[in-house]
Every structure is written in C-alpha cells, then in structure tokens.
N, CA, C and O atoms as a GROMACS GRO file, in nm:
protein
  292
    1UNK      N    1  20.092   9.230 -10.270
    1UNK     CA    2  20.003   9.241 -10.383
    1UNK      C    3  19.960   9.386 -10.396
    1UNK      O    4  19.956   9.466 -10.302
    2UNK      N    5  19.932   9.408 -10.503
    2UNK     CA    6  19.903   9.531 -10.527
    2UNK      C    7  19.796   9.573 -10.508
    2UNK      O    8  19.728   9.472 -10.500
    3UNK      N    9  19.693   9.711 -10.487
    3UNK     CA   10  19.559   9.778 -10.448
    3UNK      C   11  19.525   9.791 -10.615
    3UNK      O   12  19.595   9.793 -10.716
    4UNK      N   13  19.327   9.801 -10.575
    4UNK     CA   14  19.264   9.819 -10.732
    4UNK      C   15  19.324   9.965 -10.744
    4UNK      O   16  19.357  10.041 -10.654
    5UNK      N   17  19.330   9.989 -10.924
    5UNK     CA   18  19.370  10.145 -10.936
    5UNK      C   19  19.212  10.130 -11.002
    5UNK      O   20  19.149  10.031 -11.040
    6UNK      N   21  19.176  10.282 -10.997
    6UNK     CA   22  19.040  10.301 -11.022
    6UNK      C   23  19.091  10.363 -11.214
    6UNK      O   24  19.184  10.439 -11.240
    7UNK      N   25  18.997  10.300 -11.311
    7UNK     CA   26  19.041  10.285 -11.462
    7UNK      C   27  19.020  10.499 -11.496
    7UNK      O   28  19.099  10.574 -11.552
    8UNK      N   29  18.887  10.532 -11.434
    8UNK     CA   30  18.901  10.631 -11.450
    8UNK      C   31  18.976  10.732 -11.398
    8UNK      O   32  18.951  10.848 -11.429
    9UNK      N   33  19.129  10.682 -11.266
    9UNK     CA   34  19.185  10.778 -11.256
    9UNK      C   35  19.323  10.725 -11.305
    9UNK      O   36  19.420  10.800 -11.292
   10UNK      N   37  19.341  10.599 -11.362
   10UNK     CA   38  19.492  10.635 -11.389
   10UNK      C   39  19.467  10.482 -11.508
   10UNK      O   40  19.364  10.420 -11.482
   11UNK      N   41  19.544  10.431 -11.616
   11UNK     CA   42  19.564  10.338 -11.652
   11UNK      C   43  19.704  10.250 -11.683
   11UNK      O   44  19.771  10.256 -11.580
   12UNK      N   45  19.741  10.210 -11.737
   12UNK     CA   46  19.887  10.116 -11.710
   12UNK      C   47  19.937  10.176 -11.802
   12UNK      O   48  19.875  10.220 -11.898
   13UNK      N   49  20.043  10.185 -11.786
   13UNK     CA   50  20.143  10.305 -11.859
   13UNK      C   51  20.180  10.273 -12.004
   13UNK      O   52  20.182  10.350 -12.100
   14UNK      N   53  20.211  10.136 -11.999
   14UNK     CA   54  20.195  10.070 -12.145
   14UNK      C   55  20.095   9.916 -12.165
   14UNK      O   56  20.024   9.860 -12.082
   15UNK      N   57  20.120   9.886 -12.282
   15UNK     CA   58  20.051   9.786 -12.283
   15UNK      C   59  20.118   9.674 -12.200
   15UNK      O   60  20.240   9.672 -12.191
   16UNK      N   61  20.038   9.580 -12.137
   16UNK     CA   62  20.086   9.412 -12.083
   16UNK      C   63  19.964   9.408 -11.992
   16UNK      O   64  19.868   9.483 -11.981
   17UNK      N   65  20.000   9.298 -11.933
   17UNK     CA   66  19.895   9.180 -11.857
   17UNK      C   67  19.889   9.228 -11.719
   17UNK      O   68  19.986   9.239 -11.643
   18UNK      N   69  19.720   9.264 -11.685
   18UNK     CA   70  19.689   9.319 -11.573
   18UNK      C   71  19.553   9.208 -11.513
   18UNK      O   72  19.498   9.115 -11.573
   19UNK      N   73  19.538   9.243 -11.422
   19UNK     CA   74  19.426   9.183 -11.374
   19UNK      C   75  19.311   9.288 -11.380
   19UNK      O   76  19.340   9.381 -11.304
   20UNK      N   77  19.203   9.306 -11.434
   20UNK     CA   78  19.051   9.382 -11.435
   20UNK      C   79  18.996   9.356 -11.440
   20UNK      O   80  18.981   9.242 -11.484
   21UNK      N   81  18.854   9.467 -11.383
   21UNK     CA   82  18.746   9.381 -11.362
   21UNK      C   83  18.664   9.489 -11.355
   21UNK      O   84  18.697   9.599 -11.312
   22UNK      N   85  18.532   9.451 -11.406
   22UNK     CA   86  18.426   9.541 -11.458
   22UNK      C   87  18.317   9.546 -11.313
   22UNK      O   88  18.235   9.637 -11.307
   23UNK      N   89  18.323   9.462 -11.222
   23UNK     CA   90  18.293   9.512 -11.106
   23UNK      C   91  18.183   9.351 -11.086
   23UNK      O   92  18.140   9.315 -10.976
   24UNK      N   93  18.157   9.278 -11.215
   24UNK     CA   94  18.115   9.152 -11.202
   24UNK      C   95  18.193   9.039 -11.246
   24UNK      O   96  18.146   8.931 -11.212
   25UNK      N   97  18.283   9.036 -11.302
   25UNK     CA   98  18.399   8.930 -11.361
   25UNK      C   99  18.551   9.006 -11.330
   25UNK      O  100  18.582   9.116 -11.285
   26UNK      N  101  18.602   8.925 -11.363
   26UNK     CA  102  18.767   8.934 -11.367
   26UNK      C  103  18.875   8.899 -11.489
   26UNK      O  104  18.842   8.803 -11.559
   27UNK      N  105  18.943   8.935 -11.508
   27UNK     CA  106  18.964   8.936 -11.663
   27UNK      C  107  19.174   8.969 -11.680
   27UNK      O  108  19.227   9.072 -11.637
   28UNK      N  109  19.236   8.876 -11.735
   28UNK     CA  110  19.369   8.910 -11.782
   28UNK      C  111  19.338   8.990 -11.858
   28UNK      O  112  19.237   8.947 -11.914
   29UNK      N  113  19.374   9.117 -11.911
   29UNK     CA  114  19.360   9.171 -11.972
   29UNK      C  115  19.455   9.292 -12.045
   29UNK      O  116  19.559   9.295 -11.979
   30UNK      N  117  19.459   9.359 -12.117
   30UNK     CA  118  19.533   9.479 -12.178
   30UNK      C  119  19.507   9.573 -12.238
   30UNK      O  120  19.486   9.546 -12.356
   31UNK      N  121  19.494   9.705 -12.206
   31UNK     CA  122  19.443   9.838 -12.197
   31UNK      C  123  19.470   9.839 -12.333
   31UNK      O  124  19.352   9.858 -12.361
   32UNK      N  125  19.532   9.833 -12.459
   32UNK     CA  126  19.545   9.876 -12.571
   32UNK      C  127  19.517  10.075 -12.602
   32UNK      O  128  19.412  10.138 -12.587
   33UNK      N  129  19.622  10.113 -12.638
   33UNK     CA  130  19.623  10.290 -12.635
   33UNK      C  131  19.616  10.309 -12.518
   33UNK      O  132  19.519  10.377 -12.482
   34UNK      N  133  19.704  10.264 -12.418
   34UNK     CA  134  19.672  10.332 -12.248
   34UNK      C  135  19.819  10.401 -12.226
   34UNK      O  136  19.924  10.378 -12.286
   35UNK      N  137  19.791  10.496 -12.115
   35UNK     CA  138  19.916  10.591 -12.100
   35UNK      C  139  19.834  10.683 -11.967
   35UNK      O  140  19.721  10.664 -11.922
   36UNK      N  141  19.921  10.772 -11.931
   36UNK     CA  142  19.861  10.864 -11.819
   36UNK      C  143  19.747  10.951 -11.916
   36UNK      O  144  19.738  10.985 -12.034
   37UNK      N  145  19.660  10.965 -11.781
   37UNK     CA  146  19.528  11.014 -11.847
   37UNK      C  147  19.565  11.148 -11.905
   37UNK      O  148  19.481  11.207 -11.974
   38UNK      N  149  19.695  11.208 -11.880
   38UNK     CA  150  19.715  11.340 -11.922
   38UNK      C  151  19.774  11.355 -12.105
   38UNK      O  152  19.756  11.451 -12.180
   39UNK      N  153  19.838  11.240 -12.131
   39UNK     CA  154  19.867  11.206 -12.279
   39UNK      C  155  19.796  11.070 -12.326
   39UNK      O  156  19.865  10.990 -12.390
   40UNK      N  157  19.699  11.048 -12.307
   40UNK     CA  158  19.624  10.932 -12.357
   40UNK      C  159  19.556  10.993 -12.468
   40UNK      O  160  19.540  11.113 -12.485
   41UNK      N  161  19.514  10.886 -12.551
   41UNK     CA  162  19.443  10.931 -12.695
   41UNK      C  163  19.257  10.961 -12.639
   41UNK      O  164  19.212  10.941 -12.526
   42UNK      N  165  19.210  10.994 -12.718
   42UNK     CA  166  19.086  10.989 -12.653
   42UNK      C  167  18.986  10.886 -12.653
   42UNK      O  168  18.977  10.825 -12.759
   43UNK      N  169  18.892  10.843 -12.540
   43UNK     CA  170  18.888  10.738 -12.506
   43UNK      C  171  18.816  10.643 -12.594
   43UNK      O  172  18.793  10.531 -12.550
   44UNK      N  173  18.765  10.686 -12.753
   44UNK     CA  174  18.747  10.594 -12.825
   44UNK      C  175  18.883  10.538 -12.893
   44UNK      O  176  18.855  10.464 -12.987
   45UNK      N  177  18.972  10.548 -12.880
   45UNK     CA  178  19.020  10.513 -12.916
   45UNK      C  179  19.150  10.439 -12.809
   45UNK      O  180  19.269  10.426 -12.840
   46UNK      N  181  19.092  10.402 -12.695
   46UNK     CA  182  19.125  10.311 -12.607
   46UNK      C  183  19.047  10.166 -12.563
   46UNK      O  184  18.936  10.182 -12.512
   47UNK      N  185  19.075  10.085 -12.571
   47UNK     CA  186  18.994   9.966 -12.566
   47UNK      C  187  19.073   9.842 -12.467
   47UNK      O  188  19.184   9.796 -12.493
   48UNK      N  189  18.992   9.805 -12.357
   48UNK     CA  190  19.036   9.679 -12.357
   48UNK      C  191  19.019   9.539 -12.418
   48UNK      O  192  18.935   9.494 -12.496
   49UNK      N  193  19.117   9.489 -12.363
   49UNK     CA  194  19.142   9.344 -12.458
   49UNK      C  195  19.155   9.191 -12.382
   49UNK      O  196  19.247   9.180 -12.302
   50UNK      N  197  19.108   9.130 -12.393
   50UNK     CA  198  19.110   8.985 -12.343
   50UNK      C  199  19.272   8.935 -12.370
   50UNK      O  200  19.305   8.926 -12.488
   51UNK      N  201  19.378   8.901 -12.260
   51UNK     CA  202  19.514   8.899 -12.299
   51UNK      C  203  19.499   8.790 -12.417
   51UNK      O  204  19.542   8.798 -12.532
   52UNK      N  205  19.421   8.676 -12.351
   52UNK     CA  206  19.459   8.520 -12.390
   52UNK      C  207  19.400   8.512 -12.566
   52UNK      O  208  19.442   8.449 -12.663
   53UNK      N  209  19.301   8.597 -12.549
   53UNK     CA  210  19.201   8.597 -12.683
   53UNK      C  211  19.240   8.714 -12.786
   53UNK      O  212  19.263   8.694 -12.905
   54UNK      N  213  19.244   8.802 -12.743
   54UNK     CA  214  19.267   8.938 -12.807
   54UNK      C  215  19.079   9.031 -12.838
   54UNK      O  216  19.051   9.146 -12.872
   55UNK      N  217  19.012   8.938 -12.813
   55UNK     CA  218  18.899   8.999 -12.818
   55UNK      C  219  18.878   9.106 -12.725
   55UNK      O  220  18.920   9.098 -12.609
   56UNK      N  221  18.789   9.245 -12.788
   56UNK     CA  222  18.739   9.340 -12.683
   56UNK      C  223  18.671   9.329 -12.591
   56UNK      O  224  18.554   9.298 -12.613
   57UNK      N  225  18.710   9.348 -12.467
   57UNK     CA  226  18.622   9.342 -12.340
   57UNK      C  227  18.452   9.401 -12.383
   57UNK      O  228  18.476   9.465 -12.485
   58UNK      N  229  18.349   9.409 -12.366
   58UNK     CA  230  18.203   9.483 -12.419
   58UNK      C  231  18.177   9.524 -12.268
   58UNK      O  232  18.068   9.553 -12.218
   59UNK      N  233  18.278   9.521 -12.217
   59UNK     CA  234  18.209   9.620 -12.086
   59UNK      C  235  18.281   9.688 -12.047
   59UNK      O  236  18.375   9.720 -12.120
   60UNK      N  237  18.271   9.743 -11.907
   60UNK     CA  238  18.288   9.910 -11.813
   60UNK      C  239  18.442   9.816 -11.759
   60UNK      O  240  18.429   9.718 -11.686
   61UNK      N  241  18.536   9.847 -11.791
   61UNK     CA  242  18.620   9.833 -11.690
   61UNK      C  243  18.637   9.925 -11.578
   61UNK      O  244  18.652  10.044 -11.608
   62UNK      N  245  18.636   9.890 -11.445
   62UNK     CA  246  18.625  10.010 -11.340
   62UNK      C  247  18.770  10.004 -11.322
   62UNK      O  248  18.840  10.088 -11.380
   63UNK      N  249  18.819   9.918 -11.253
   63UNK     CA  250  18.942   9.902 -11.154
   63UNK      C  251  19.070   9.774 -11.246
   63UNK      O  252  19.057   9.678 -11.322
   64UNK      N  253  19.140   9.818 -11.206
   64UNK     CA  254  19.252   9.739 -11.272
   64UNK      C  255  19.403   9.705 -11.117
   64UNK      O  256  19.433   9.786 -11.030
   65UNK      N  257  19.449   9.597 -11.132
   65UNK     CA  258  19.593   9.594 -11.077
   65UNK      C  259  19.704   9.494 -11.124
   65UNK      O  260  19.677   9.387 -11.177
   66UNK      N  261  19.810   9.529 -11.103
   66UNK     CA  262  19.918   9.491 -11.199
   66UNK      C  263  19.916   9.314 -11.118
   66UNK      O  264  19.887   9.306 -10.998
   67UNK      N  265  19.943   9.213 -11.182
   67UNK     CA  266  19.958   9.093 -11.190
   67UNK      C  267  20.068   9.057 -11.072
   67UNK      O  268  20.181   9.105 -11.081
   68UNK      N  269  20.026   8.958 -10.943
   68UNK     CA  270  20.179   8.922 -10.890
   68UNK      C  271  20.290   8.885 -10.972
   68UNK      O  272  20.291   8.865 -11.094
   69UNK      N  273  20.426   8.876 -10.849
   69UNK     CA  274  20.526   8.803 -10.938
   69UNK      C  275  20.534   8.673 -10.948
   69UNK      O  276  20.467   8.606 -10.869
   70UNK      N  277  20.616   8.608 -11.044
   70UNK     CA  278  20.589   8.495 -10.984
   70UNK      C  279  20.669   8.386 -10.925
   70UNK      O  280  20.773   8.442 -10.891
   71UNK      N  281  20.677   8.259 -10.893
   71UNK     CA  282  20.721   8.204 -10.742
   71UNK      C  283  20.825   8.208 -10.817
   71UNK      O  284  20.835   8.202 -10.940
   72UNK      N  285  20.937   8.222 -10.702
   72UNK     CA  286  21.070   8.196 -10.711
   72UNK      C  287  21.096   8.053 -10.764
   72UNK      O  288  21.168   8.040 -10.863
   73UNK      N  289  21.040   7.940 -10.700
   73UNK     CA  290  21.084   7.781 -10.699
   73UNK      C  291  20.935   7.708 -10.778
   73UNK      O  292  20.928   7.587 -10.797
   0.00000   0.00000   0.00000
C-alpha cells in the first residue's frame, strides 16, 4: 500500500480516484486541475471533488494516496 503524499508537496499527476483526507474524514476523491506543483494552474483554480458525487470537497485536503489494486480472484 502506498504512504500519505502531503497535498501541499506534490498532487496526482492527472485526474482519477485517490484516497484523501482532510485530517478528519476520508474521501474517494479527484484533484480536478492537478499536475506537479511546478506546472499546476493556480490554486484557485484547483479543486477537489467527491469521485462518487462530483461535488466539491469544502475543506483542507492535507494528504492524499493512490487507491490499492484490486484482488486478483
């Protein structure tokens, strides 16, 4: 399984389904406008997103990590 990445030092390179969490919930979710912090748009104009809903997260995402795989059988 993968380690938290911390949101303010790196985010998922493109959009898809991560696991995050604002440091009190946990959340499927999708960075919408995410890329390395060095070509990312600026951060209003990055938002997360509820995968299942599409609604905006209204909070701090801190930490994010990419989703296991899943079972073979």
């Amino acid at each position: 399984m993968s380690e938290w990445i911390p949101a303010d030092k790196e985010l998922p390179g493109n959009p898809r389904c991560v696991l995050a969490t604002d440091m009190e919930a946990h959340y499927i979710a999708v960075c919408e406008g995410a890329g390395d912090l060095a070509n990312q748009p600026p951060s209003d104009k990055r938002k997360w997103v509820e995968a299942f809903t599409g609604e905006e997260i209204d909070s701090v995402i801190t930490h994010w990590m990419e989703l296991p795989d899943m079972p073979n059988e």
